[in-house]
PDB file of N, CA, C and O in Angstrom:
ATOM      1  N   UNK A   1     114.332  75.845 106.228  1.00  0.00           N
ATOM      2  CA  UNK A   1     115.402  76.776 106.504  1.00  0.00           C
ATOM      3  C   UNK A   1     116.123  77.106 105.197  1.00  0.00           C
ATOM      4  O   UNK A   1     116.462  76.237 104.393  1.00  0.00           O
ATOM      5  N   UNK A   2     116.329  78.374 105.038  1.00  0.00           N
ATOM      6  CA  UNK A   2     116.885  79.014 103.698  1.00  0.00           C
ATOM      7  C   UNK A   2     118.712  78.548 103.617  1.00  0.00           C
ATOM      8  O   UNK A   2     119.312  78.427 104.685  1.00  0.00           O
ATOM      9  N   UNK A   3     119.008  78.457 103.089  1.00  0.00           N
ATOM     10  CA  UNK A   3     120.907  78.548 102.843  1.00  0.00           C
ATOM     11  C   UNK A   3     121.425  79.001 101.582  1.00  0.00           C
ATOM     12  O   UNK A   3     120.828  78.994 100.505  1.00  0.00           O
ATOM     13  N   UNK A   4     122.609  79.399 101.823  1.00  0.00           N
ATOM     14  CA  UNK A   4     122.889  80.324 101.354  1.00  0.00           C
ATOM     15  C   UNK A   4     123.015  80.309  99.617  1.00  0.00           C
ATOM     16  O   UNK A   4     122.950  81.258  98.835  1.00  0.00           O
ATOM     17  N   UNK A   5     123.182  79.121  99.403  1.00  0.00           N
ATOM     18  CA  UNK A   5     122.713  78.544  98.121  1.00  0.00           C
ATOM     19  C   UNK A   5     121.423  79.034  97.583  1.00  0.00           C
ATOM     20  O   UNK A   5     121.318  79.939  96.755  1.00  0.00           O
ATOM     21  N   UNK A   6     120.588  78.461  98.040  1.00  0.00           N
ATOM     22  CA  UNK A   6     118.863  79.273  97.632  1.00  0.00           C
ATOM     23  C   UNK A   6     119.201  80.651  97.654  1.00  0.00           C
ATOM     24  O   UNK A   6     118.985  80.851  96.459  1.00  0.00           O
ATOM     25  N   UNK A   7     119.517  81.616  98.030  1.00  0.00           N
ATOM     26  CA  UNK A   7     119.065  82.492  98.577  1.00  0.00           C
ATOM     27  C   UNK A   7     119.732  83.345  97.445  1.00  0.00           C
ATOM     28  O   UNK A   7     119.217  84.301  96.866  1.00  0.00           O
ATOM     29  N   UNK A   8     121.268  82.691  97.195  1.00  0.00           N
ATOM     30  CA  UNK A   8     121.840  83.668  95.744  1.00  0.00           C
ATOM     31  C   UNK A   8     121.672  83.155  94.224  1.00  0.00           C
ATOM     32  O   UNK A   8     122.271  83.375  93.171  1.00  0.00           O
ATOM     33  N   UNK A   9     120.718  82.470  94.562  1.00  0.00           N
ATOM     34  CA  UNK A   9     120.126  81.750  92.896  1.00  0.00           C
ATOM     35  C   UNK A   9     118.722  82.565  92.713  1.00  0.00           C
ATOM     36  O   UNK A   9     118.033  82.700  91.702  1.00  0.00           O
ATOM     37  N   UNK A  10     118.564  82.985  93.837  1.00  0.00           N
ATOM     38  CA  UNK A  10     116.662  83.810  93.497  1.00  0.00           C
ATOM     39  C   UNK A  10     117.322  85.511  92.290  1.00  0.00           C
ATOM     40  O   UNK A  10     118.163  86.410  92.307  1.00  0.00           O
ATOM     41  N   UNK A  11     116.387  85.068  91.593  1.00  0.00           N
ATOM     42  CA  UNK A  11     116.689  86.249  90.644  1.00  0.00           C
ATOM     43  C   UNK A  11     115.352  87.266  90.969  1.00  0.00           C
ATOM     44  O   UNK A  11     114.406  86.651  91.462  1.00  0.00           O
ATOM     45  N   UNK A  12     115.132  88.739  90.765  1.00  0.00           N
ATOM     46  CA  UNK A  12     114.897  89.457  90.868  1.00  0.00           C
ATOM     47  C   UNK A  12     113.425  89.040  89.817  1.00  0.00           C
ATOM     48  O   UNK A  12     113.554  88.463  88.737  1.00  0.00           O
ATOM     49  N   UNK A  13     112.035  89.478  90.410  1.00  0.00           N
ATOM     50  CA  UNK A  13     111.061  89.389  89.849  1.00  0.00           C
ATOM     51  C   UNK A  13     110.090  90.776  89.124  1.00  0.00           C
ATOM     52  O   UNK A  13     110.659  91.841  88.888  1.00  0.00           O
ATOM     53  N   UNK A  14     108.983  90.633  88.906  1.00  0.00           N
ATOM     54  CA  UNK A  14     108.470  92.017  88.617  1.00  0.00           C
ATOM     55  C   UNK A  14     107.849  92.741  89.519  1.00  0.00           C
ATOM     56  O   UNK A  14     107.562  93.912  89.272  1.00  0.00           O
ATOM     57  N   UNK A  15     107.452  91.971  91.077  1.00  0.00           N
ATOM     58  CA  UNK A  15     106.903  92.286  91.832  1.00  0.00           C
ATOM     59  C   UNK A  15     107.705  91.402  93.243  1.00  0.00           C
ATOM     60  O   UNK A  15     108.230  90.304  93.056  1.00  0.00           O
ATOM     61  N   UNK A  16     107.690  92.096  94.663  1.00  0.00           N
ATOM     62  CA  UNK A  16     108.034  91.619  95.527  1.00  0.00           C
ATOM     63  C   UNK A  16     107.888  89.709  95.913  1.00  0.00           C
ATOM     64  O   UNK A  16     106.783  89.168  95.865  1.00  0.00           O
ATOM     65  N   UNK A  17     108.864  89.105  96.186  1.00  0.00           N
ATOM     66  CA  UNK A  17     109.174  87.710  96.479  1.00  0.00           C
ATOM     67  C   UNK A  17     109.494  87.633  97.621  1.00  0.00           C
ATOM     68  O   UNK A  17     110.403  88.282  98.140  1.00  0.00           O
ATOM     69  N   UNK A  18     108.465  86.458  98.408  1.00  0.00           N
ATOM     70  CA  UNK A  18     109.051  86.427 100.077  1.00  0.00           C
ATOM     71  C   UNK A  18     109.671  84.592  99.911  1.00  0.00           C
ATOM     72  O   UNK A  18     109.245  83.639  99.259  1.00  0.00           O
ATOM     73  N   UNK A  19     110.571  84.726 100.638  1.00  0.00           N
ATOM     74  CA  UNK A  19     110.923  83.200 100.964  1.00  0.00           C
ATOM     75  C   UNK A  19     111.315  82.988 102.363  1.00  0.00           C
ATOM     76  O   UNK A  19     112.371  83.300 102.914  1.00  0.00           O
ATOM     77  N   UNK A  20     110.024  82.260 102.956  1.00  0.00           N
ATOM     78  CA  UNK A  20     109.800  82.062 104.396  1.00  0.00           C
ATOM     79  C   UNK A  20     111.050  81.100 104.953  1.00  0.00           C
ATOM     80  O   UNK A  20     111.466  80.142 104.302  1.00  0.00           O
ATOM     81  N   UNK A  21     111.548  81.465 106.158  1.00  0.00           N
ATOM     82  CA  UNK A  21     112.561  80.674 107.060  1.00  0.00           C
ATOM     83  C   UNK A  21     112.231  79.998 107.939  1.00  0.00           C
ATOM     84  O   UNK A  21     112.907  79.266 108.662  1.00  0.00           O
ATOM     85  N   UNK A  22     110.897  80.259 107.924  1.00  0.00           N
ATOM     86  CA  UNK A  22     110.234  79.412 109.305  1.00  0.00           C
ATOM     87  C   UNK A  22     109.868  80.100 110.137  1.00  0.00           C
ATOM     88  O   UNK A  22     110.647  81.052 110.095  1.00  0.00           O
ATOM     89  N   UNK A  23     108.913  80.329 111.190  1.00  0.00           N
ATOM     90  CA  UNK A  23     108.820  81.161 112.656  1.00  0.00           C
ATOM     91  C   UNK A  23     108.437  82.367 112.272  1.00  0.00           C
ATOM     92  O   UNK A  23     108.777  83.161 113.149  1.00  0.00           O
ATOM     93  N   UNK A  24     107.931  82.870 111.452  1.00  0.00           N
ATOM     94  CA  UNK A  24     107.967  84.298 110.966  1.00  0.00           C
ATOM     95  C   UNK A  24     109.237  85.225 110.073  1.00  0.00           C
ATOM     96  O   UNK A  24     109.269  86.456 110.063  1.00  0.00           O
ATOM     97  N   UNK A  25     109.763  84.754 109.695  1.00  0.00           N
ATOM     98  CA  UNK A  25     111.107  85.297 109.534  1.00  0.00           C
ATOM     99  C   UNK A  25     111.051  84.550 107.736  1.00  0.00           C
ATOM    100  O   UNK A  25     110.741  83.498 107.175  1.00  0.00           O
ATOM    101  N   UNK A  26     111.630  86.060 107.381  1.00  0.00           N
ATOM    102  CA  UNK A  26     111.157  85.428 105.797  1.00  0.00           C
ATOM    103  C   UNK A  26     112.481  86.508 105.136  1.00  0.00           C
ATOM    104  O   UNK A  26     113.029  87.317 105.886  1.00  0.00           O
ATOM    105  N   UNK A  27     112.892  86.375 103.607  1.00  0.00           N
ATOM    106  CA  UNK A  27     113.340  87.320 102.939  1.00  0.00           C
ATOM    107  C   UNK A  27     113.243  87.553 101.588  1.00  0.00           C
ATOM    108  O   UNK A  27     113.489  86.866 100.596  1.00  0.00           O
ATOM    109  N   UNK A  28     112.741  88.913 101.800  1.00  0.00           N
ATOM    110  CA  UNK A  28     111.532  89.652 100.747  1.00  0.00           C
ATOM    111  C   UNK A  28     112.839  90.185  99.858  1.00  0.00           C
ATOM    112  O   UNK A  28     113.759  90.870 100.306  1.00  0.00           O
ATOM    113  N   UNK A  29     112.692  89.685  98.431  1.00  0.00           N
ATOM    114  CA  UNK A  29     113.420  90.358  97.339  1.00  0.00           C
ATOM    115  C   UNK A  29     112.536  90.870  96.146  1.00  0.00           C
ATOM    116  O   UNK A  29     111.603  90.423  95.478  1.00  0.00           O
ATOM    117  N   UNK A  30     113.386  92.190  96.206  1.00  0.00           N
ATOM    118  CA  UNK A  30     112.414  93.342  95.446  1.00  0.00           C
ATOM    119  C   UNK A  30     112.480  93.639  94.070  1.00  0.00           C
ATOM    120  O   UNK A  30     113.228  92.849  93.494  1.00  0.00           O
ATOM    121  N   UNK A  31     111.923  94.576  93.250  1.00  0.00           N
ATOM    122  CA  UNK A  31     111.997  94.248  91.958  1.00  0.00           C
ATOM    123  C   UNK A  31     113.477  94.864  91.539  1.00  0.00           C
ATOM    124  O   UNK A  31     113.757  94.898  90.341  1.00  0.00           O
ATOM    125  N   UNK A  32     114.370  95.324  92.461  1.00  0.00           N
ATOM    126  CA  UNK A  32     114.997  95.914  92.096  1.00  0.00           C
ATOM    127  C   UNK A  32     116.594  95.165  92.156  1.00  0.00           C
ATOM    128  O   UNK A  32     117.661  95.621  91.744  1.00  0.00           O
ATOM    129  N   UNK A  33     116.353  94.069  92.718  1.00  0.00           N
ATOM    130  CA  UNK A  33     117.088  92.970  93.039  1.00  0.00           C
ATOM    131  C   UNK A  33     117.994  93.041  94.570  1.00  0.00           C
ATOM    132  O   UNK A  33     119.186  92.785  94.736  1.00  0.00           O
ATOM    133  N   UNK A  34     117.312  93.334  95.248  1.00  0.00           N
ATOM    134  CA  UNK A  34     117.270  93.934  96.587  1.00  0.00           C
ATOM    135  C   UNK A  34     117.004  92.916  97.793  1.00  0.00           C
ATOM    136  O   UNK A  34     115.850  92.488  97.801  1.00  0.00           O
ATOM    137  N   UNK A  35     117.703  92.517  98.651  1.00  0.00           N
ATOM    138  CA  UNK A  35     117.304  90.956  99.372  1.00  0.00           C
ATOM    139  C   UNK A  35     117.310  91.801 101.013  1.00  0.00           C
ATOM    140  O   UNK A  35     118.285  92.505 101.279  1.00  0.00           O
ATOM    141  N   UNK A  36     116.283  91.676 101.932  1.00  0.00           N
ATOM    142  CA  UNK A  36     115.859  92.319 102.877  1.00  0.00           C
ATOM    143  C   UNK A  36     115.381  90.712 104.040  1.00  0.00           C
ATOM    144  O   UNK A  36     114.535  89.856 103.780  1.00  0.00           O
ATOM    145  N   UNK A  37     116.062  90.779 104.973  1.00  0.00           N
ATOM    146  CA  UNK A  37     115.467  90.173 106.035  1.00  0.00           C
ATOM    147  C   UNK A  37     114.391  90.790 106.592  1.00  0.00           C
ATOM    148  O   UNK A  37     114.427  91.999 106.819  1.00  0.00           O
ATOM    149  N   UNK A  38     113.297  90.026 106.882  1.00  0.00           N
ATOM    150  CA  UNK A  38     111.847  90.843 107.730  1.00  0.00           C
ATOM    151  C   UNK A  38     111.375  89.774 108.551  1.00  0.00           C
ATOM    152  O   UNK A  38     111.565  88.593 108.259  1.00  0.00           O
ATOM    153  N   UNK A  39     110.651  90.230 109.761  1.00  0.00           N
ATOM    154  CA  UNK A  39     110.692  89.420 110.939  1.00  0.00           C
ATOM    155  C   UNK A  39     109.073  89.998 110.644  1.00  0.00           C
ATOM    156  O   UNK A  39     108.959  91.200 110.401  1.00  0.00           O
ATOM    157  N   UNK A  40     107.416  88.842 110.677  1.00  0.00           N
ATOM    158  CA  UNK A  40     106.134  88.959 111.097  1.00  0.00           C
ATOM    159  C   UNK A  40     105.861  88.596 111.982  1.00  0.00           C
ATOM    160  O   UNK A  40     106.314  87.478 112.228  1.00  0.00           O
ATOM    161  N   UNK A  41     104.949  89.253 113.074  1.00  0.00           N
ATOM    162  CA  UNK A  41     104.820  89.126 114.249  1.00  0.00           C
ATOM    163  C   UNK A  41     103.024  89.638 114.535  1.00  0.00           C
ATOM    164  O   UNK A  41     102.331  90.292 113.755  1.00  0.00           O
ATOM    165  N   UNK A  42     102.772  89.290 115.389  1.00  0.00           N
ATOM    166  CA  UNK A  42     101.258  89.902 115.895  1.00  0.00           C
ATOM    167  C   UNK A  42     101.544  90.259 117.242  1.00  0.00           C
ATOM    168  O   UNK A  42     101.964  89.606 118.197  1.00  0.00           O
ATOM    169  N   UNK A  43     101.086  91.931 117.032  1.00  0.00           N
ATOM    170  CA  UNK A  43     101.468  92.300 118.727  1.00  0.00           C
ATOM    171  C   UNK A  43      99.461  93.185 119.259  1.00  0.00           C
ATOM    172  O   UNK A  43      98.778  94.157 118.938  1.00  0.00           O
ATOM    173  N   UNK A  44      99.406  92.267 119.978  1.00  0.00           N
ATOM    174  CA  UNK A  44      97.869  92.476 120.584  1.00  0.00           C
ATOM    175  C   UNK A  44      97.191  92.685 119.463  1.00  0.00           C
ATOM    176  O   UNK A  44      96.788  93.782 119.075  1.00  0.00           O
ATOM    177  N   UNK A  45      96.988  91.179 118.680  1.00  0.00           N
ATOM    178  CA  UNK A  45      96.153  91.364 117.352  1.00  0.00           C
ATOM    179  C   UNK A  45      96.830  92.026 116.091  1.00  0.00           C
ATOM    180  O   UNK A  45      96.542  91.489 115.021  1.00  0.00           O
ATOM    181  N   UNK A  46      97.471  92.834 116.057  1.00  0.00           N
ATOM    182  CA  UNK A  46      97.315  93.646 115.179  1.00  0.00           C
ATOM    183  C   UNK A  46      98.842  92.771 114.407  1.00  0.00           C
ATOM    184  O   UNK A  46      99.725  92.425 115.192  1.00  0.00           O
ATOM    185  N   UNK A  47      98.999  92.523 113.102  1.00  0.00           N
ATOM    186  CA  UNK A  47      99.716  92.517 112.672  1.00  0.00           C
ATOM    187  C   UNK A  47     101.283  93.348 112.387  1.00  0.00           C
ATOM    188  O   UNK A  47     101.096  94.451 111.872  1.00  0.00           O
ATOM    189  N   UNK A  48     102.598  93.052 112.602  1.00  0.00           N
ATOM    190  CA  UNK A  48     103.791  93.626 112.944  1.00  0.00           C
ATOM    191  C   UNK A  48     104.806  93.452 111.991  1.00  0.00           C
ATOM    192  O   UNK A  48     105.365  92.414 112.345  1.00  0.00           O
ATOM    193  N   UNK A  49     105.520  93.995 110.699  1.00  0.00           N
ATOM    194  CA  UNK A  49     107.121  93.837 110.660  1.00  0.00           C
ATOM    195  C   UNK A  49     107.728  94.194 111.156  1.00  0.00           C
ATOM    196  O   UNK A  49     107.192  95.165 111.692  1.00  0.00           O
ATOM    197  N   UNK A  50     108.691  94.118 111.457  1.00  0.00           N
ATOM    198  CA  UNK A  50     110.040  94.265 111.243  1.00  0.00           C
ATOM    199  C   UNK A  50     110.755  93.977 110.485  1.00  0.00           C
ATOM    200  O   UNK A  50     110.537  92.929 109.879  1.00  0.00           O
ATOM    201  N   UNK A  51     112.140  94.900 110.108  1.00  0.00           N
ATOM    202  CA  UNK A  51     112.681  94.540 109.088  1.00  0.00           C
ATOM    203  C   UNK A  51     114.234  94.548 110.215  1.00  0.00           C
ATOM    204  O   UNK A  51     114.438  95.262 111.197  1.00  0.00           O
ATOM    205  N   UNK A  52     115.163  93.435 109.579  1.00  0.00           N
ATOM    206  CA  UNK A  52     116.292  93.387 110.266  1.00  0.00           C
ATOM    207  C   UNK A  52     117.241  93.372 109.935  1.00  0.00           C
ATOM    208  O   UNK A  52     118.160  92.970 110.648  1.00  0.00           O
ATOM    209  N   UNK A  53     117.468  93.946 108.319  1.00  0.00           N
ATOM    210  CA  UNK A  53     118.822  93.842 107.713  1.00  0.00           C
ATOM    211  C   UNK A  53     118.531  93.490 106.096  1.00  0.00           C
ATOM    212  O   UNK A  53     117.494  92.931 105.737  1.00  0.00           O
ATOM    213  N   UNK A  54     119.730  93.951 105.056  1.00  0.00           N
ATOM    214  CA  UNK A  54     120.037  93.317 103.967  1.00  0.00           C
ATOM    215  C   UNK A  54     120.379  92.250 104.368  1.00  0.00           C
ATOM    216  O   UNK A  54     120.698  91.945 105.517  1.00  0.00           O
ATOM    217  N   UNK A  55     120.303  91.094 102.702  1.00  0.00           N
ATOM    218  CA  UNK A  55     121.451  90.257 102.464  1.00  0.00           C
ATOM    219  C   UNK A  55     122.131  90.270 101.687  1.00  0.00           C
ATOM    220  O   UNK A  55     121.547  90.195 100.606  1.00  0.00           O
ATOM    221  N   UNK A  56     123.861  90.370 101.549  1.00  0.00           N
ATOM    222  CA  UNK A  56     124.204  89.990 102.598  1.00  0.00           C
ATOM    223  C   UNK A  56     124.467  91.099 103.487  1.00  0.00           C
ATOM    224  O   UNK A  56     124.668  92.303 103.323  1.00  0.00           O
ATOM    225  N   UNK A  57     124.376  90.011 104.874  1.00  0.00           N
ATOM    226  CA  UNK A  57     125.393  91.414 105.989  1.00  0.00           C
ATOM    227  C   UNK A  57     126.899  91.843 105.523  1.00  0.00           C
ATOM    228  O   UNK A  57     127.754  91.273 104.845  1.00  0.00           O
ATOM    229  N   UNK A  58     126.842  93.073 106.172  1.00  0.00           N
ATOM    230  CA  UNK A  58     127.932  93.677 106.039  1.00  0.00           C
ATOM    231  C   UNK A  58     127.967  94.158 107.096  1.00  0.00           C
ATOM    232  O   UNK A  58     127.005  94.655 107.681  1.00  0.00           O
ATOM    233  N   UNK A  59     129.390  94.056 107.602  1.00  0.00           N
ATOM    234  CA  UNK A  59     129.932  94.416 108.971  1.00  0.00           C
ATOM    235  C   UNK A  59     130.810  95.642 109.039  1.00  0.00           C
ATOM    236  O   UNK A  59     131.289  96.000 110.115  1.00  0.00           O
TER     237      UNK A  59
END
């Protein structure tokens, strides 16, 4: 499980970075220093994202 510690020490790479949460649920930071929640899933075979938000939220 990610917290919130890890998550604002990841620095921005040259190419996309996933850091898995467990269960499918991972967050992909981009080269642009960009932090994205995404949910993987398989729906009748076929492979699925979703994406469910920046981090952080904003309300």
């Amino acid at each position: 499980m990610l917290t919130t510690t890890e998550v604002t020490k990841v620095k921005k790479a040259a190419k996309p970075d996933k850091l898995s949460d467990g269960g499918g649920l991972y967050l992909e930071v981009t080269p642009a220093g960009g932090k994205h929640w995404r949910y993987r899933f398989r729906l009748e075979g076929k492979e699925c994202t979703y994406t469910l938000g920046k981090y952080p939220w904003r309300v």
